[in-house]
gemmi code that builds the backbone of each chain (N, CA, C; Angstrom):
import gemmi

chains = {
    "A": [
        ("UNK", (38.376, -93.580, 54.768), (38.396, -92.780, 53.545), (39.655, -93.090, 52.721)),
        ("UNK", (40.339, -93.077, 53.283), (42.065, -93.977, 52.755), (41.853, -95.174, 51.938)),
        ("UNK", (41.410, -95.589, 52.864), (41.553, -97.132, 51.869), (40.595, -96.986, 50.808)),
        ("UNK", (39.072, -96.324, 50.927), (38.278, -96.429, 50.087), (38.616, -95.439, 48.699)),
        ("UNK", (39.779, -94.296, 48.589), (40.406, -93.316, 48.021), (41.402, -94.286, 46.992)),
        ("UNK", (42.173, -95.150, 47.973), (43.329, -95.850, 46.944), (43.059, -97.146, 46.257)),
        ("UNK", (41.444, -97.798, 46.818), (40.493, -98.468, 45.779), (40.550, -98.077, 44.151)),
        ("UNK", (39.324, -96.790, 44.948), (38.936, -96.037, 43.518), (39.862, -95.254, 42.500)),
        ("UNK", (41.063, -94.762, 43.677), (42.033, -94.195, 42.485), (42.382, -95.129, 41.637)),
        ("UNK", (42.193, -96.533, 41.234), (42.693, -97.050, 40.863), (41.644, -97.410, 39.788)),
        ("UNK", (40.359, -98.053, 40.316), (39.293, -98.417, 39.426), (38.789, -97.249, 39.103)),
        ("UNK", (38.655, -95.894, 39.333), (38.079, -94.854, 38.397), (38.767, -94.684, 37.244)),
        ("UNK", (40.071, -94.701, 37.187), (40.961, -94.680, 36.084), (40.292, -95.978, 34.769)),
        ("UNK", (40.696, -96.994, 35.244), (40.101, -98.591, 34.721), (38.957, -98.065, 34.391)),
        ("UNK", (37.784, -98.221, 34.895), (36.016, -97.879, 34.593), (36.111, -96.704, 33.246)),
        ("UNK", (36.716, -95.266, 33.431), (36.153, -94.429, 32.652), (36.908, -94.784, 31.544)),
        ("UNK", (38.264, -95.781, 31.184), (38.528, -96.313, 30.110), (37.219, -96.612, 28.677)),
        ("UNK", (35.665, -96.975, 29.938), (34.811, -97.406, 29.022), (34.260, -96.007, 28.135)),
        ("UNK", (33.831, -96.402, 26.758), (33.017, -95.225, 26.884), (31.360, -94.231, 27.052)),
        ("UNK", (30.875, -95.316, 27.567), (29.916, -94.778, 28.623), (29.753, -96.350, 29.685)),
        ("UNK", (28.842, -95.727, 30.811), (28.467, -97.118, 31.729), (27.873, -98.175, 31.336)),
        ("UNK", (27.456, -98.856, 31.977), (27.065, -100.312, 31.825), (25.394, -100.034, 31.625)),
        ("UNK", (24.980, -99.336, 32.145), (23.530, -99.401, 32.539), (23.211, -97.713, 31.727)),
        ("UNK", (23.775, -96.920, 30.997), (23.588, -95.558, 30.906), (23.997, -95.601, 29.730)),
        ("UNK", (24.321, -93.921, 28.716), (24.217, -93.804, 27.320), (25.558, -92.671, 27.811)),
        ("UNK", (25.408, -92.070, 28.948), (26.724, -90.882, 29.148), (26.906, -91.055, 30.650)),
        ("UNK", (28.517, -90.532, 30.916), (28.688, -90.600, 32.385), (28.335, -89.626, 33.087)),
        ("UNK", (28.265, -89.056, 34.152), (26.855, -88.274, 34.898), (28.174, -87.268, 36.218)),
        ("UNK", (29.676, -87.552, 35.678), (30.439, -87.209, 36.549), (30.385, -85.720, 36.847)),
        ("UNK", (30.495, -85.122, 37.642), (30.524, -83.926, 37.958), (32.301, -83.049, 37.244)),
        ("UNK", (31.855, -82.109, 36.520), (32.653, -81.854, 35.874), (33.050, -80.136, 36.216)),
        ("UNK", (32.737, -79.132, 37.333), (32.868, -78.162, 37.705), (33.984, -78.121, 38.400)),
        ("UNK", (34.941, -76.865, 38.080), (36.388, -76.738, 38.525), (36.588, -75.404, 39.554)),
        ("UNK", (35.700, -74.296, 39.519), (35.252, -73.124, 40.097), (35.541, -73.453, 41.310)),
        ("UNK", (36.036, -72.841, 42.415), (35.836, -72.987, 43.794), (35.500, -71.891, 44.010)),
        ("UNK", (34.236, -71.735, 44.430), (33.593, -70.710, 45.042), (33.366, -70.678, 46.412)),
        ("UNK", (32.771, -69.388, 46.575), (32.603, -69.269, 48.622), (31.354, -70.196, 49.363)),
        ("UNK", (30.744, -70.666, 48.316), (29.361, -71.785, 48.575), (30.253, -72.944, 48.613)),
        ("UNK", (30.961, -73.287, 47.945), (31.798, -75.186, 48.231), (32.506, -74.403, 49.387)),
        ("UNK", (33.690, -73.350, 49.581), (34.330, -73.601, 51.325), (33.496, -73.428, 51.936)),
        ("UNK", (32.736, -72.402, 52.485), (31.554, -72.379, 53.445), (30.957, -73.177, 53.720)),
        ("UNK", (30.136, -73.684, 52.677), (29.497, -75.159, 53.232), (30.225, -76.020, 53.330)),
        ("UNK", (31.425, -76.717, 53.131), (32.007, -77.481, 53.719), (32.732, -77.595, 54.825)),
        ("UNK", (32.832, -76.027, 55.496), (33.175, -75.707, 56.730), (31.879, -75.703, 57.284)),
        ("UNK", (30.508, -76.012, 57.357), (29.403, -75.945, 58.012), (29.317, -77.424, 58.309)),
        ("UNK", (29.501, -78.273, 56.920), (29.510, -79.632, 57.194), (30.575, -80.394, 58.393)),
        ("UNK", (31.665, -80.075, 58.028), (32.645, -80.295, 58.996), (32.295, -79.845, 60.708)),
        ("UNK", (31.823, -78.667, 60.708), (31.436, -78.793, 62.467), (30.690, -79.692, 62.446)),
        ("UNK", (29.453, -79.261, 61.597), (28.399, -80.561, 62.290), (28.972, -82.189, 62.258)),
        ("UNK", (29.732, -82.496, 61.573), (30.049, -83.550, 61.317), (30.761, -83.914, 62.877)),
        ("UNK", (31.843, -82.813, 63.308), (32.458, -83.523, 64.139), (31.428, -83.442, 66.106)),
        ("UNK", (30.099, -82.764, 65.771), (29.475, -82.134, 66.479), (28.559, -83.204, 66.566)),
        ("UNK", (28.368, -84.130, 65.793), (27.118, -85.250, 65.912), (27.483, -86.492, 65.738)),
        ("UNK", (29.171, -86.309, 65.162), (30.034, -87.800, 64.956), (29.494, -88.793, 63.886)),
        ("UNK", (28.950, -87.982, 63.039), (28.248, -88.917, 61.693), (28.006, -87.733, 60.438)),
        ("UNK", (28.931, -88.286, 59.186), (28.169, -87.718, 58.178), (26.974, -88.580, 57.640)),
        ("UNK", (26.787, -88.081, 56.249), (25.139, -88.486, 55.705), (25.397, -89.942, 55.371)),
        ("UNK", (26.427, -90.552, 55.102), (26.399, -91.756, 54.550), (26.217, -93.155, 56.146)),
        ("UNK", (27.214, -92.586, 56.558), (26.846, -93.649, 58.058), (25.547, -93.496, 59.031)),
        ("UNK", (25.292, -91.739, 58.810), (23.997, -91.446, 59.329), (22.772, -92.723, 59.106)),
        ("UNK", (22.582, -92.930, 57.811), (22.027, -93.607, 57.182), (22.112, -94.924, 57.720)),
        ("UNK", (23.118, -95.972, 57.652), (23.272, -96.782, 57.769), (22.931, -97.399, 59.324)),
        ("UNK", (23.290, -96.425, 60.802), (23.272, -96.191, 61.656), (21.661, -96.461, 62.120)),
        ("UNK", (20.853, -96.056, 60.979), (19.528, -96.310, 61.440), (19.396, -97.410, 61.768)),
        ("UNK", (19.820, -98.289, 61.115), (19.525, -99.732, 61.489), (19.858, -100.172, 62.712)),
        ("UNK", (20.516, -99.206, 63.688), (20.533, -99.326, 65.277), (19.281, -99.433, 65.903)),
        ("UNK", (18.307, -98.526, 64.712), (16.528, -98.210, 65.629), (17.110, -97.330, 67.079)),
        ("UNK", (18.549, -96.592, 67.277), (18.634, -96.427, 68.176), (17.869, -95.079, 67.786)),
        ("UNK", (17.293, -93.995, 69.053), (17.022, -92.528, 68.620), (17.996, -92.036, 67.739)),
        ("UNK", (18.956, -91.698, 68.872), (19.773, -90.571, 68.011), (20.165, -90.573, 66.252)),
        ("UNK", (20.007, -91.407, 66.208), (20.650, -91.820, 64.404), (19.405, -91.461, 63.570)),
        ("UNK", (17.637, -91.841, 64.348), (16.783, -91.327, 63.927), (16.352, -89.422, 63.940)),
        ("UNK", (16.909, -88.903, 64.411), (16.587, -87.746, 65.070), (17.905, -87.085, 63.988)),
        ("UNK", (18.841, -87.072, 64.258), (19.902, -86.571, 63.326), (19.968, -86.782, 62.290)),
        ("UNK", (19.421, -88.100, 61.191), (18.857, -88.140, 59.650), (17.739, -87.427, 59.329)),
        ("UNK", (16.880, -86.855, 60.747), (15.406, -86.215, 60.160), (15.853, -84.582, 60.307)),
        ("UNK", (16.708, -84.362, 61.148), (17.453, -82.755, 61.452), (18.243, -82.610, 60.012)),
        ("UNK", (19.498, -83.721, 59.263), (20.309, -83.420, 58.302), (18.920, -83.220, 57.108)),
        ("UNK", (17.556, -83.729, 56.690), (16.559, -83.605, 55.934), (16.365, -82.435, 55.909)),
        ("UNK", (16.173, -81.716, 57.566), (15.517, -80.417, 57.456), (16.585, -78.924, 57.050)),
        ("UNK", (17.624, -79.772, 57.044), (18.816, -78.958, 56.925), (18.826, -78.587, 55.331)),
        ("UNK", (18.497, -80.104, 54.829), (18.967, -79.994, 53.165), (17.625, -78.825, 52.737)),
        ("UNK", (16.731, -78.817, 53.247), (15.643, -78.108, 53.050), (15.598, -76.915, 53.208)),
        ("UNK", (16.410, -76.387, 54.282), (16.667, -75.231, 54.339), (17.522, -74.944, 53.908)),
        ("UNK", (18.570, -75.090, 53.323), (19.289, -74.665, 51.920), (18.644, -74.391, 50.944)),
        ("UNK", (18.049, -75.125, 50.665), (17.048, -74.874, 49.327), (16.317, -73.788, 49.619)),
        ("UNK", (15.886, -73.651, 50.703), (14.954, -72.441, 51.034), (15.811, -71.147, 50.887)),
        ("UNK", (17.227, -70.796, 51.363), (17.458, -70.140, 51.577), (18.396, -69.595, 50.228)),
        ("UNK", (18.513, -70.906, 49.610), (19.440, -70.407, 48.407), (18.095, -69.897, 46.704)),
        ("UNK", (16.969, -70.302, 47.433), (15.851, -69.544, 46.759), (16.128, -67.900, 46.549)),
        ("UNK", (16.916, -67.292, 47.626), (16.982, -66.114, 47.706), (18.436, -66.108, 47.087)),
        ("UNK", (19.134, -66.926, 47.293), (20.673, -66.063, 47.453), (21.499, -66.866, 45.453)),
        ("UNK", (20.748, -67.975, 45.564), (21.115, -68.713, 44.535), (22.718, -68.947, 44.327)),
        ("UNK", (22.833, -69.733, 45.355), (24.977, -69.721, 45.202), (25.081, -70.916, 44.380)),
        ("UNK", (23.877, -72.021, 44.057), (24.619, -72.843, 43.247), (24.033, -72.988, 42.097)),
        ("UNK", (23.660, -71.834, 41.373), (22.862, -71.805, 39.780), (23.930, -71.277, 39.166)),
    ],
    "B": [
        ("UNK", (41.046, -103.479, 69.853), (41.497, -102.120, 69.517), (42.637, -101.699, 68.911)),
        ("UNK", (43.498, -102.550, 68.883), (44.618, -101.825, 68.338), (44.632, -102.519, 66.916)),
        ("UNK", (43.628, -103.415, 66.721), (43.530, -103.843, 64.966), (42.554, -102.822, 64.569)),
        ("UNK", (42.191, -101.832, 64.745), (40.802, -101.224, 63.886), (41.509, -100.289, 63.205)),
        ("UNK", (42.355, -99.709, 62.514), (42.995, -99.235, 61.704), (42.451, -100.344, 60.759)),
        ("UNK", (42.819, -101.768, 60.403), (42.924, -102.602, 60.050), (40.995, -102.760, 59.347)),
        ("UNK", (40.162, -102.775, 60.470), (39.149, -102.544, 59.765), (38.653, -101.162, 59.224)),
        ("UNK", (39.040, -100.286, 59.440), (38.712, -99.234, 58.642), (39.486, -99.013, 57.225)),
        ("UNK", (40.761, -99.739, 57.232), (40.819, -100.202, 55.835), (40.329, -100.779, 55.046)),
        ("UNK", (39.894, -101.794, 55.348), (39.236, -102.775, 54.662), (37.855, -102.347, 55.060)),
        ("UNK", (37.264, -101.448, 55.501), (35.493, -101.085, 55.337), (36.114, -99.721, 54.179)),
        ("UNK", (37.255, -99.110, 54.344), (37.708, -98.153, 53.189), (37.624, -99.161, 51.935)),
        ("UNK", (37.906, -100.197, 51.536), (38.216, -100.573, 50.600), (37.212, -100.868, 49.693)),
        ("UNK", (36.121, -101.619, 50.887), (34.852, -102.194, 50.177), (33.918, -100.682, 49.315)),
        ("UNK", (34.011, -99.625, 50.310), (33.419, -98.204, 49.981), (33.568, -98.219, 48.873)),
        ("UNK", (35.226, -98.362, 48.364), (35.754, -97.966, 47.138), (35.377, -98.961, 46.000)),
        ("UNK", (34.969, -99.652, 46.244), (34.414, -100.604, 45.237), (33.185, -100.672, 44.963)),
        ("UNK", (32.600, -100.417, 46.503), (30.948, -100.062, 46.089), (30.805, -98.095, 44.797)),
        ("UNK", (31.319, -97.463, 45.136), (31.446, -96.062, 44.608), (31.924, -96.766, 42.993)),
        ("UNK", (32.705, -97.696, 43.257), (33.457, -98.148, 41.296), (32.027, -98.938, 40.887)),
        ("UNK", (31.127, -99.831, 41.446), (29.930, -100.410, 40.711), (28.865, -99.627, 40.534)),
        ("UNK", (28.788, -98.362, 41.422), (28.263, -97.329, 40.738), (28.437, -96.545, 39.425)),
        ("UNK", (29.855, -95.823, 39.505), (30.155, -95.322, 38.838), (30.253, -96.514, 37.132)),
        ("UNK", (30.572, -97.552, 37.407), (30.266, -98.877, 36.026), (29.095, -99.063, 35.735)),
        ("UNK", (28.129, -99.132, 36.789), (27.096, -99.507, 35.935), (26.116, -97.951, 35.643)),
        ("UNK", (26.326, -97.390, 37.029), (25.300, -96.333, 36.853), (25.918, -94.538, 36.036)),
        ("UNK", (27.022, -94.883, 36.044), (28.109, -93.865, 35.753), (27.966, -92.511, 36.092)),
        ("UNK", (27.568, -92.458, 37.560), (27.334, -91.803, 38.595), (28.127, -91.762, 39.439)),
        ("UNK", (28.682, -90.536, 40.795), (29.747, -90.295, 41.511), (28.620, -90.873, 42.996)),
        ("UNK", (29.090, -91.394, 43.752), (28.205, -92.038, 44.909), (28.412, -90.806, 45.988)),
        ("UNK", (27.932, -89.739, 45.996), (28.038, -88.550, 46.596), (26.598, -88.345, 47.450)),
        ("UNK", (25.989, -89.420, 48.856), (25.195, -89.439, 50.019), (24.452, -88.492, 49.984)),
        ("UNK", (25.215, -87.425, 50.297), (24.477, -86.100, 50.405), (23.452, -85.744, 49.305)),
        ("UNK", (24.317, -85.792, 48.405), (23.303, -85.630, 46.809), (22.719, -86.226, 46.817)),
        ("UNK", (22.584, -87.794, 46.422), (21.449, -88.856, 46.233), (20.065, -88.584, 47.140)),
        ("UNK", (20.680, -87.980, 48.243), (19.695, -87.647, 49.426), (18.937, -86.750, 49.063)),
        ("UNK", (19.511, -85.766, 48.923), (18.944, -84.441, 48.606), (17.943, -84.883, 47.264)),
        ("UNK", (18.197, -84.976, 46.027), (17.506, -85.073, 45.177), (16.443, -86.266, 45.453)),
        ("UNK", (16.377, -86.919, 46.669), (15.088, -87.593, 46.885), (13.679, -86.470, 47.407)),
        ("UNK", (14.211, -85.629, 47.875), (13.611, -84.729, 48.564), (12.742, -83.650, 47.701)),
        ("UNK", (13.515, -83.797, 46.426), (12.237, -82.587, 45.131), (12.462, -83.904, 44.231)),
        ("UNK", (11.496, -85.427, 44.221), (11.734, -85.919, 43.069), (11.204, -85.646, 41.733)),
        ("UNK", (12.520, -85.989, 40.656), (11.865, -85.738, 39.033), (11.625, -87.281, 38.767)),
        ("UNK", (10.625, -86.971, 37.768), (10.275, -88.814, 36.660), (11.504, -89.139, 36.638)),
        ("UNK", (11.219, -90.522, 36.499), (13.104, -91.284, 36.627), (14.371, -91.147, 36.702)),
        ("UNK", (14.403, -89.827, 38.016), (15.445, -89.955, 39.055), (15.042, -90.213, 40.049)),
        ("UNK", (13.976, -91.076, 40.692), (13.898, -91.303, 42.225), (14.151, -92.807, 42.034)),
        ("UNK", (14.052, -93.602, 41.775), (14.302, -95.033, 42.300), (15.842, -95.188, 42.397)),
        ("UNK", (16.465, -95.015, 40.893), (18.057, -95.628, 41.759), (18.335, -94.713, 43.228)),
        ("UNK", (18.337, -93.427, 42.891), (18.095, -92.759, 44.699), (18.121, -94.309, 45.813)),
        ("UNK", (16.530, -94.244, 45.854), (15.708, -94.629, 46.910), (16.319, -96.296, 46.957)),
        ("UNK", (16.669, -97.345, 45.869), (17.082, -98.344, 46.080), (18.851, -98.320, 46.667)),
        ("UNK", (19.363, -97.344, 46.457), (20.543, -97.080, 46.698), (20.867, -96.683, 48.557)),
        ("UNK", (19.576, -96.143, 48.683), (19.466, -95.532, 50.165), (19.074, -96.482, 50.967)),
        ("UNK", (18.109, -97.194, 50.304), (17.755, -98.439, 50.685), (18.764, -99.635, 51.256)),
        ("UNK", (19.779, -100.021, 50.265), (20.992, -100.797, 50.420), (21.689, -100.019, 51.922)),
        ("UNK", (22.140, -98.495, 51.719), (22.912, -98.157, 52.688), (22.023, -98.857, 54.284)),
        ("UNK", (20.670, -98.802, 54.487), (19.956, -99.531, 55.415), (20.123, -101.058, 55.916)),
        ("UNK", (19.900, -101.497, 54.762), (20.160, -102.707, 54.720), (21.350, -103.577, 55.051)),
        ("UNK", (22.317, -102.657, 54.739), (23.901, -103.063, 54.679), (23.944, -102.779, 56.564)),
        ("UNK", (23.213, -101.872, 57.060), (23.270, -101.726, 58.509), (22.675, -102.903, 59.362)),
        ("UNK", (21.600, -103.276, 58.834), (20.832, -104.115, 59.452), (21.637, -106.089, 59.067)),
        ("UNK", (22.088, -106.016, 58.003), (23.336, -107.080, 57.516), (24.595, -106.851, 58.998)),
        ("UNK", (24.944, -106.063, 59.323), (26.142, -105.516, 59.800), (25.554, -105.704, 61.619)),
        ("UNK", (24.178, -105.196, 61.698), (23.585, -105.420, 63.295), (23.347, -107.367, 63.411)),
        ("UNK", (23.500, -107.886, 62.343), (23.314, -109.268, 63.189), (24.360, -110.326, 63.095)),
        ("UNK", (25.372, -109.545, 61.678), (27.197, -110.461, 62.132), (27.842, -109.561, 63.253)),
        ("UNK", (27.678, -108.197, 63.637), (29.022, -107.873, 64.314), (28.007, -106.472, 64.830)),
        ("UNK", (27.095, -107.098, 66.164), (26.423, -105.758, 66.223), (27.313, -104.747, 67.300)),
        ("UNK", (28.704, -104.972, 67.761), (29.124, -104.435, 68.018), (29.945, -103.235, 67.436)),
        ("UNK", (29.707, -103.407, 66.396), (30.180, -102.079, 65.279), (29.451, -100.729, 65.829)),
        ("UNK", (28.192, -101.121, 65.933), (27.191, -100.116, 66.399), (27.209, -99.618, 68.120)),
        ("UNK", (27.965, -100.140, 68.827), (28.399, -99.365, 70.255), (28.818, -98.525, 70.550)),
        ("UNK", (29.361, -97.573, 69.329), (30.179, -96.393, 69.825), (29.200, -95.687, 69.461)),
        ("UNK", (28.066, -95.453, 69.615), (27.107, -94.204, 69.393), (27.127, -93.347, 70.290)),
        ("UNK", (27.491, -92.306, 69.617), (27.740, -91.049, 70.996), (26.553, -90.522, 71.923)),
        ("UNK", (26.517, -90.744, 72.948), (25.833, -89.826, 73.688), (25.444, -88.409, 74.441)),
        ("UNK", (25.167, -87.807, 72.936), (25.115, -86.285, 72.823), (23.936, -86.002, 73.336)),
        ("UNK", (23.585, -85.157, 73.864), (21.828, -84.175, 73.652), (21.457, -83.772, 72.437)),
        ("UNK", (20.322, -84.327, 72.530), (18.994, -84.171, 71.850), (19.445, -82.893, 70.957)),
        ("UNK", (20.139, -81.888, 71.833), (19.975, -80.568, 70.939), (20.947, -80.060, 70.329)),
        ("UNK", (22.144, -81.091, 70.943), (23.438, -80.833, 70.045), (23.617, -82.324, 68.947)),
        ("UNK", (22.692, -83.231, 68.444), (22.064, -84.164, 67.215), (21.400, -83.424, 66.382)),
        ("UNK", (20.900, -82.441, 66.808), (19.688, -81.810, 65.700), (20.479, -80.537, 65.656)),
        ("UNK", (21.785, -79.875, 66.313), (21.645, -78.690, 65.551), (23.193, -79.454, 64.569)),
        ("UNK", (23.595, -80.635, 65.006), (24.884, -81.200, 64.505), (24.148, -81.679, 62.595)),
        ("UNK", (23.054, -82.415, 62.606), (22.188, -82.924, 61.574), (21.969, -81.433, 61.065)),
        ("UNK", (21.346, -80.490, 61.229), (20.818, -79.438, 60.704), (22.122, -78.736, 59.659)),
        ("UNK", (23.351, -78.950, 60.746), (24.639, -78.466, 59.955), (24.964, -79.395, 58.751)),
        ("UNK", (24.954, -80.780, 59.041), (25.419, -81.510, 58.077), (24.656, -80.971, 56.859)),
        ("UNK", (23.259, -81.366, 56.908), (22.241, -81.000, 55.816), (22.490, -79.643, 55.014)),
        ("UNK", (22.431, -78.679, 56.025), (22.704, -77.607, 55.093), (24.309, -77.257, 54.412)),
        ("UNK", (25.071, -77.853, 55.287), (26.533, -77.417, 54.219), (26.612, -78.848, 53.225)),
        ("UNK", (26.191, -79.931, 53.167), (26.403, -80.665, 52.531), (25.969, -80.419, 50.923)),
        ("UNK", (24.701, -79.438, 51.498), (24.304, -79.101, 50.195), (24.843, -77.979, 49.114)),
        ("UNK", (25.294, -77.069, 50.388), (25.626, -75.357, 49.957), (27.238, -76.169, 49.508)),
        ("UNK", (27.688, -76.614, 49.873), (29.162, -77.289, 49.577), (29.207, -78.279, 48.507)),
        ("UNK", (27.915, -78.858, 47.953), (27.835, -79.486, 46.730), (28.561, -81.054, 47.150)),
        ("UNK", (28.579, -81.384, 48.116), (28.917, -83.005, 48.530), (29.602, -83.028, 49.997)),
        ("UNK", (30.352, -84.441, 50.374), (30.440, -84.804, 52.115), (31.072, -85.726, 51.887)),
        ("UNK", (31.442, -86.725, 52.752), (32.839, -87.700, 52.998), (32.837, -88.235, 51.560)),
        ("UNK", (31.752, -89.173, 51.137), (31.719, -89.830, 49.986), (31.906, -89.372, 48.421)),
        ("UNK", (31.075, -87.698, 48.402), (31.474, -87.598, 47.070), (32.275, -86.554, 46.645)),
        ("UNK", (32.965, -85.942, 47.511), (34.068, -85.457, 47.738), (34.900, -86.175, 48.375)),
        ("UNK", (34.523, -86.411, 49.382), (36.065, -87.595, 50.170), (36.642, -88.632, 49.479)),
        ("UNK", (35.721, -89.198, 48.888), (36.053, -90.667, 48.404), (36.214, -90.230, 46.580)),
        ("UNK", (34.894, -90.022, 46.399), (34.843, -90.054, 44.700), (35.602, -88.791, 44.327)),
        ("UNK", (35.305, -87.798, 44.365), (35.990, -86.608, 44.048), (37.725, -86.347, 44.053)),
        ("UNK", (38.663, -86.753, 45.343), (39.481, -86.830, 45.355), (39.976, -88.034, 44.577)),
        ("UNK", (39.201, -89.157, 44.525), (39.832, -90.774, 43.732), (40.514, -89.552, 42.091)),
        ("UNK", (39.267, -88.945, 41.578), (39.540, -88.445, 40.579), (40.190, -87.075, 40.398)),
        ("UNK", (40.857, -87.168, 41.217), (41.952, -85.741, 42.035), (41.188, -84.355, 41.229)),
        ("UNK", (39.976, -84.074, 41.556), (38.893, -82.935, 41.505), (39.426, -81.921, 42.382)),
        ("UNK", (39.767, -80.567, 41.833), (40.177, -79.623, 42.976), (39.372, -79.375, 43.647)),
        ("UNK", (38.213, -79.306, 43.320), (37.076, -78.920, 44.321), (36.491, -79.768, 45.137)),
        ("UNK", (36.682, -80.710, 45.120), (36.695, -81.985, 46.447), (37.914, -81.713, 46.936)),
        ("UNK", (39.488, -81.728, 46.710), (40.212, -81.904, 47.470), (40.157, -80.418, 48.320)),
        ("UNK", (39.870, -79.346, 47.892), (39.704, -78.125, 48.735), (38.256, -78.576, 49.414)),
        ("UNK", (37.465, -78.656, 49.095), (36.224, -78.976, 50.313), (36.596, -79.822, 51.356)),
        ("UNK", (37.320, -81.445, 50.674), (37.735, -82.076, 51.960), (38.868, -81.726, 52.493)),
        ("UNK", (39.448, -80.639, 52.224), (40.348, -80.304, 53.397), (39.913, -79.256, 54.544)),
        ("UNK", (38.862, -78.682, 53.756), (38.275, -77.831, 54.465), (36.940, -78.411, 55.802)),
        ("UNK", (36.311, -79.794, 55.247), (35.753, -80.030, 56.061), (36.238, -80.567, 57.410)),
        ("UNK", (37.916, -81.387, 57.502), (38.399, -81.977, 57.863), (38.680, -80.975, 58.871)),
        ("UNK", (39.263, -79.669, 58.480), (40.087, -78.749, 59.221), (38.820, -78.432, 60.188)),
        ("UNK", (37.523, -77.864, 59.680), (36.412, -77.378, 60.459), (36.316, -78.521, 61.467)),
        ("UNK", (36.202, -79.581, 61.202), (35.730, -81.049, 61.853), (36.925, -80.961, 63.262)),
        ("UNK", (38.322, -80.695, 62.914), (39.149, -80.853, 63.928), (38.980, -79.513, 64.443)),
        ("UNK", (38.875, -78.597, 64.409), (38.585, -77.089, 64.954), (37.394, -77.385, 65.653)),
        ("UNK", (36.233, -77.643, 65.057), (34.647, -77.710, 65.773), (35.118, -79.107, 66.867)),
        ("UNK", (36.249, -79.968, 67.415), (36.226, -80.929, 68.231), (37.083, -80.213, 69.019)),
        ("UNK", (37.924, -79.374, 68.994), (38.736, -78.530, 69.526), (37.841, -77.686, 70.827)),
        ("UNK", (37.208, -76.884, 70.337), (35.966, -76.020, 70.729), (35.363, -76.371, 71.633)),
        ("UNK", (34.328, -77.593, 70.926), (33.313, -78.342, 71.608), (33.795, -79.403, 72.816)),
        ("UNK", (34.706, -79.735, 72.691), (35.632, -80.171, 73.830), (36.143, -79.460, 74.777)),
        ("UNK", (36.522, -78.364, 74.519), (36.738, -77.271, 75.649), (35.478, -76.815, 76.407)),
        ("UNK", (34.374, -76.684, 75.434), (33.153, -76.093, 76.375), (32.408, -77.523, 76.783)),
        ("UNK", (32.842, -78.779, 76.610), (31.859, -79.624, 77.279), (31.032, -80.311, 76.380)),
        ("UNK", (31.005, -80.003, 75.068), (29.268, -80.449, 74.358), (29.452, -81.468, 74.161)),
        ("UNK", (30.647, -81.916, 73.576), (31.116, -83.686, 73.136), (32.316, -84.044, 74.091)),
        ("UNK", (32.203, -85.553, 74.642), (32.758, -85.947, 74.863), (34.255, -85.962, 74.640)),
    ],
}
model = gemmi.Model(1)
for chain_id, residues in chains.items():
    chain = gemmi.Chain(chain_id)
    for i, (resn, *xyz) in enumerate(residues, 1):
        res = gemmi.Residue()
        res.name, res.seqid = resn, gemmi.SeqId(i, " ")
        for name, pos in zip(("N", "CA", "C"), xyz):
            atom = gemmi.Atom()
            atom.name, atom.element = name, gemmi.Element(name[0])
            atom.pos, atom.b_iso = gemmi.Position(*pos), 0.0
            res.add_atom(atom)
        chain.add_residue(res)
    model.add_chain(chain)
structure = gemmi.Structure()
structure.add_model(model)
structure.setup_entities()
């Protein structure tokens, strides 16, 4: 995450010099400053599981290409996960 | 072993460049979790960059299993039921938390975002607390 942090600190600066992307008409950056109890919470939910299954979503992914189980079984559990957020924030709506 | 600092820099570095040809051409934050998620309710022309993007992350694995398939040996050998309730967690806070290593870890902090740098400190802290725990009672190695 280090190295990939002091990359981009460097080329995000450079890039948004442009004024829009290469392939787009506006940039699509996330622009919310609020810290609410939905970003710590869920990122304290992410973090156990993370250190509880030893993979977030991005290596999860990649990992498939082991064909080993586990990497299959834990990308189809993190699916049912994202799903049940949605389900549950149907009721509670923390990120509208 | 004692050079892999060394490659996790330089697999940090490439990240950071893959997240900058996003953000150039597609002028988009490369945030996993999200891209993921929004495959899952697709709208008219937001599913392909998604799906070709998710695609690559595959591909880049299967590139990676036939120069150096030893990258892929440290797969932990957890139970069945601590993968699926570990996946179930990722999924749901990744979402309720609005991003995960990449678009908070990587993109979010590149662009010193308070709300990435408070999420990733927060996931980090849970991550070393939940290894704390789970190490005392046995579940992970």
């Amino acid at each position: 995450m280090v190295g990939a942090i002091i990359v981009h600190f460097i080329t995000f600066r450079i890039v948004k010099k442009r004024h829009h992307p290469v392939l787009d008409e506006k940039w699509h950056v996330p622009t919310k400053t609020e810290i609410t109890p939905a970003l710590v919470s869920g990122s304290f939910i992410f973090g156990f599981g993370w250190a509880l299954g030893g993979m977030c979503p991005g290596p999860a992914i990649t990992n498939l290409a082991s064909f080993d189980i586990t990497p299959i079984i834990f990308v189809v559990s993190m699916l049912v996960g994202m799903y049940l957020f949605r389900f549950v924030d149907g009721f509670l709506k923390l990120n509208k | 072993m004692q050079m892999d600092w060394i490659y996790a820099l330089v697999g940090g570095a490439i990240i950071g460049l893959a997240v900058t040809i996003m953000l150039l051409f597609n002028g988009r934050v490369t945030g996993i979790s999200g891209i993921v998620n929004g495959m899952l309710k697709p709208t008219a022309g937001d599913f392909l960059w998604r799906f070709t993007f998710v695609l690559g992350l595959f591909i880049g694995g299967l590139i990676l299993k036939v120069i150096r398939p030893e990258a892929f040996s440290g797969s932990l050998n957890n139970s069945t039921a601590t993968v699926v309730i570990a996946g179930l967690l990722v999924g749901f806070g990744t979402i309720m938390g609005s991003g995960c290593t990449s678009g908070h870890g990587v993109c979010g902090i590149s662009r010193l975002s308070v709300r990435s740098i408070v999420s990733t400190m927060t996931f980090i802290a849970a991550g070393v607390l939940a290894v704390v725990i789970f190490r005392k009672l046995g579940v992970i190695a």
